[in-house]
C-alpha positions in Angstrom: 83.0 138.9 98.6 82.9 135.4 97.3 83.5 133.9 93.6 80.6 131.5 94.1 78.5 131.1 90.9 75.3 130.2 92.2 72.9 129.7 89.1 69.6 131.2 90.9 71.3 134.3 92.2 73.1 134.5 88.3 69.6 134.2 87.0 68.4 137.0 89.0 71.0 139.3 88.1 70.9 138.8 84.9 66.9 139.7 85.1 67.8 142.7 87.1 70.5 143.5 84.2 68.5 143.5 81.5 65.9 146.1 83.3 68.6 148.7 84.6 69.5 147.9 80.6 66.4 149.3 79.4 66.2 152.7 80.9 69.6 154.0 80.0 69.1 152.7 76.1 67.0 155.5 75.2 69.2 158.6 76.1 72.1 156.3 74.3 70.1 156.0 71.2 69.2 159.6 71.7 72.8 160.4 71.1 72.8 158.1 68.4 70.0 159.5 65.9 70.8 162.8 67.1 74.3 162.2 64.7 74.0 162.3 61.0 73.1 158.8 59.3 76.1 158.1 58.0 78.0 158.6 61.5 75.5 156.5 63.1 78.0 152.9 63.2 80.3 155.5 64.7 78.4 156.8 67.5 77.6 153.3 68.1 81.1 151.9 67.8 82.0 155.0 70.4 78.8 153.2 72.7 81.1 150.0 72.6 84.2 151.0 73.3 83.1 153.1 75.7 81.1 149.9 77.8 84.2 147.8 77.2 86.5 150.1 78.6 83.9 150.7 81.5 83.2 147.3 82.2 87.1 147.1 82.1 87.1 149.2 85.3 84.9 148.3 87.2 86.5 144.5 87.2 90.0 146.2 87.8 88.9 148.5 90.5 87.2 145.5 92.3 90.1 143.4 92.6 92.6 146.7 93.4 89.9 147.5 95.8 89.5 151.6 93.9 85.5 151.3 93.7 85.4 154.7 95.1 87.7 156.7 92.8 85.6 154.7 89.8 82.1 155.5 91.5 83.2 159.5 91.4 84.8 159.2 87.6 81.4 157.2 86.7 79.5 159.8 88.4 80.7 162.6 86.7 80.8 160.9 83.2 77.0 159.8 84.1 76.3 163.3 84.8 78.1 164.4 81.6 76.6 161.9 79.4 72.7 162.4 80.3 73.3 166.3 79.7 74.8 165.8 76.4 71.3 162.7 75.5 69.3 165.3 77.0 70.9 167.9 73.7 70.9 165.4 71.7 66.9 165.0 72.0 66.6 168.8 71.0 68.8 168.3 68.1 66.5 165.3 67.0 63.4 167.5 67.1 64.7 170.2 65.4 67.4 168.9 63.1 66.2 165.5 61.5 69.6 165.7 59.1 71.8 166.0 62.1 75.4 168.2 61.8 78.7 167.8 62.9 77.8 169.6 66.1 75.1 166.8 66.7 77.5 164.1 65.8 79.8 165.5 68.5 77.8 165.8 71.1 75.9 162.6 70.1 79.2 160.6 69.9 80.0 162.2 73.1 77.0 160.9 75.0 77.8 157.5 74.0 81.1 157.2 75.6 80.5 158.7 78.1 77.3 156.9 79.2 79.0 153.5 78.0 82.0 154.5 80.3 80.0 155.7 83.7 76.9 153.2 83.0 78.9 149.9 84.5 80.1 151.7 87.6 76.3 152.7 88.4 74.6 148.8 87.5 77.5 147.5 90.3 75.9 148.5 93.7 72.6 147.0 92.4 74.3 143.4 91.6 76.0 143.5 94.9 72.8 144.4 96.8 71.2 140.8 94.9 74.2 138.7 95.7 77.5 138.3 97.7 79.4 136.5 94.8 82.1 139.1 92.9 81.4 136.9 90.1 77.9 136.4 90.0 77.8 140.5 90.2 80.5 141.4 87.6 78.6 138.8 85.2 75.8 140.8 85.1 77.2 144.3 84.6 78.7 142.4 81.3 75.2 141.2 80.6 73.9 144.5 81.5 76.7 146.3 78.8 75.4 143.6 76.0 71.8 144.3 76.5 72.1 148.6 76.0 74.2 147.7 73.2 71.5 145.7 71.6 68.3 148.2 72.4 70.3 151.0 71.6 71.2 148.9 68.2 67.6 148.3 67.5 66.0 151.5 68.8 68.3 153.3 66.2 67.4 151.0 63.9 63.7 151.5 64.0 64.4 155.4 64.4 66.2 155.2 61.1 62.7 154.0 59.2 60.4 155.7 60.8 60.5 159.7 61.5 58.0 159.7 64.1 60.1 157.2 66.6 63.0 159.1 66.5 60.5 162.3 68.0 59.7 159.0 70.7 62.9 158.2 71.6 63.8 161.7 72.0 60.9 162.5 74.3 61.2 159.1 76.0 65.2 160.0 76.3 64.7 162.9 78.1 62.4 161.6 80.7 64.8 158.8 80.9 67.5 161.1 81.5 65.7 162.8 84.4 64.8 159.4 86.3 68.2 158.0 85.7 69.7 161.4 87.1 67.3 161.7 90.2 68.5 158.0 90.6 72.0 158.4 90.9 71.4 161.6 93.1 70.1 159.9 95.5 72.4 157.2 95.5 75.6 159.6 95.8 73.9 161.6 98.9 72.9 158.2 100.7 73.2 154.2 100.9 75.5 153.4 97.6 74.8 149.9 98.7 70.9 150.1 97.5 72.0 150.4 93.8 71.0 153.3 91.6 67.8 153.7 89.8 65.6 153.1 92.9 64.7 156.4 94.1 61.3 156.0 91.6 60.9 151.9 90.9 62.5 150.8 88.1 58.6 148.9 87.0 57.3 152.6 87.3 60.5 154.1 85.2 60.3 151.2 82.5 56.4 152.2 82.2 57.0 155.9 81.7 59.5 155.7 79.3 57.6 153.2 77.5 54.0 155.5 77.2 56.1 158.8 76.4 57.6 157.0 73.9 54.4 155.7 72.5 53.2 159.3 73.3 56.3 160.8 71.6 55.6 158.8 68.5 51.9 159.6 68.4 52.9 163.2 68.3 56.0 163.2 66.3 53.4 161.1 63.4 50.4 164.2 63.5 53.2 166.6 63.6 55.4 165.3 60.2 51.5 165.0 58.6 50.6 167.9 59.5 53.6 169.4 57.9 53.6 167.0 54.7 50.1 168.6 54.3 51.3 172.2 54.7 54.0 171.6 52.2 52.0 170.3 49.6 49.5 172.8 49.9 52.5 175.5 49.6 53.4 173.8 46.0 52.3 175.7 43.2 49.9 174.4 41.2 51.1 174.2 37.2 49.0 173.4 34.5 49.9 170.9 31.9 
């Protein structure tokens, strides 16, 4: 490995960051909304920490030559993480206030996520380029960019009811992909990155229609029960 920075094989990570990015926002912001409102800038400060001690990691483990005890840690934690977005989806659907059980297991998700997600993004940078550099650049791009979808998923799930029903639906599909993903990267070539055992294109569009699907269905549903509700108000005369 080399600590060549060239600025066409940068650009291409960075490209390739920002899509492994996308997948992995939505069972983060899962754990997020799943949390009461007023925890929600704690769940996300848990996401940050979380990537900066993972990103932490994965740089010291490169240079003391540890990937594979990280790449097992990272593993687990992935593991962890999706199973506790994957609760955290249930929670949004049928809890909108949230609890301190949801906040736990929502704050939960985050670090655990932000702590395994930099391990898995690695093996995909290193099967774009040969420069360490070039590669541990774009994990840090890669940790900036969940931060940011994650921060604006939540915050478009905190206007709108309906898109937090999206994001949990489009979380748990998410969730499934991204574990199927690393699956098969743990039982064969950890060299062809994670996320490839469906295309990522195919994942992003998925996600992206059962979120819109999600939506659709979360908006009839909270409609349907505003209706209900006002019908079950009794009627006074004045």
């Amino acid at each position: 490995m080399s600590l060549d920075l060239d600025p066409l094989e940068l650009l291409a990570a960075a490209l390739m960051a920002v899509m492994l990015a996308m997948p992995i926002a939505f069972p983060v912001a899962a754990g997020v909304i799943a949390a009461p409102r007023r925890i929600w800038s704690g769940a996300g400060l848990a996401l940050g920490l979380g990537l900066l001690v993972g990103v932490g990691a994965v740089i010291a483990a490169h240079f003391a030559d540890r990937q594979g005890v990280v790449a097992v840690i990272s593993g687990i934690a992935l593991v962890l993480g999706l199973l506790g977005a994957v609760a955290s989806a249930v929670f949004i659907v049928v809890r909108s206030d949230g609890s301190m059980l949801t906040a736990v297991v929502g704050i939960l998700t985050c670090v655990l996520i932000g702590l395994a997600e930099p391990a898995q993004v690695l093996p995909a940078m290193f099967g774009l380029t040969q420069s360490a550099l070039v590669a541990l650049t774009a994990v840090v791009i890669e940790a900036v960019v969940v931060a940011l979808v994650v921060a604006a998923l939540v915050a478009a799930g905190g206007r709108v009811r309906a898109l937090q029903i999206g994001v949990a639906a489009a979380s748990v599909v998410a969730a499934i992909l991204i574990g199927v993903g690393a699956l098969v990267v743990a039982t064969g070539d950890a060299a062809t990155g994670p996320l490839l055992s469906v295309p990522l294109s195919t994942q992003l569009i998925v996600i992206v229609a059962v979120l819109v699907l999600g939506t659709i269905g979360g908006g009839v549903a909270s409609g349907v029960r505003s209706r209900r509700d006002a019908d079950a108000e009794p009627v006074t005369d004045r």
